[in-house]
C-alpha positions, 0 to 999 in steps of 0.5 A: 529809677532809684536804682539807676541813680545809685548805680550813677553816684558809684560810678561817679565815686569810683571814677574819681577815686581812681582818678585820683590815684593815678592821674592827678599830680599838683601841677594838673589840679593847680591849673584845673582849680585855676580853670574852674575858678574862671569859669565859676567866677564868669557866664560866659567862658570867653577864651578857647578851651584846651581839652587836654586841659579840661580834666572831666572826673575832677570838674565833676567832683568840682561841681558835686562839691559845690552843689553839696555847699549850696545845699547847706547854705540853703539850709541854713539861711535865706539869703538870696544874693548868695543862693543865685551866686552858688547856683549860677557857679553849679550852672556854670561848671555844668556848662563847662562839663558839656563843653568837654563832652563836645570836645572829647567823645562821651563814653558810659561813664560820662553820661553817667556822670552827667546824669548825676550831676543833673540829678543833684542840681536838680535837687537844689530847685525847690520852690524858694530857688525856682522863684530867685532865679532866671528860669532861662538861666537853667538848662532845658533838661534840667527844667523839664525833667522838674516837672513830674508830668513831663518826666513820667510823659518822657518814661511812657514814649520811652517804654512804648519805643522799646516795646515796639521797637523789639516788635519791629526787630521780632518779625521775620520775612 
């Protein structure tokens, strides 16, 4: 598990490192900023999306940024208003990450990502931010993998399937 996180956070690393080398120009990231702000800003995105326009790697640099921002200020102070407003702009980017995995096909390297993502949100959950925020507010994966029961009952199906999967796959007729 440990292993698999860092080998995430290095793809996530490289992917936009190399990203940026050769993709990005201004134009680009003043319209991906300007989309991520909107989306930041609002619950709901409202207006259809253009997925030439959703840049996947820099939302996630984005997001991962962000969630690095609402870690300090967790850190650092109590407030409560300002938490649940960092939170809900993770939440919302996380959302728009999703979206642009309906709308382009998702490849290793973005499921990766997301599983990053995912991990680093919820790192954020604590138990003085479970008790601020809506729990219908968070994701369904990200509030049962918190839970350590049903993320070690999740491990064991996956172990058993695999082991009789390969059974099933080993006998001849």
């Amino acid at each position: 598990k440990k292993t698999q996180r860092l080998s995430n956070k290095y793809i996530f690393l490289c992917c936009y490192k190399l990203r940026n080398m050769f993709l990005w120009n201004k134009e680009k990231v003043k319209i991906y900023d300007n989309i991520i702000r909107k989306v930041e800003d609002s619950s709901i995105i409202s207006y259809p999306l253009n997925k030439n326009y959703i840049d996947f790697f820099y939302i996630s640099y984005k997001l991962n940024n962000l969630i690095k921002r609402t870690k300090k200020n967790l850190e650092l102070n109590d407030d409560v208003l300002n938490t649940k407003m960092l939170l809900e702009k993770c939440l919302n980017l996380y959302y728009l990450l999703l979206s642009n995995i309906k709308l382009n096909k998702a490849h290793f390297f973005k499921i990766r990502i997301i599983e990053y993502s995912e991990y680093n949100i919820r790192s954020l959950l604590n138990n003085k931010v479970l008790k601020i925020i809506d729990h219908n507010m968070l994701p369904y994966n990200i509030r049962i993998a918190k839970e350590e029961s049903v993320e070690n009952l999740f491990k064991q199906i996956n172990e058993d399937t695999s082991l009789y999967l390969k059974k099933v796959n080993n006998v001849k007729m």
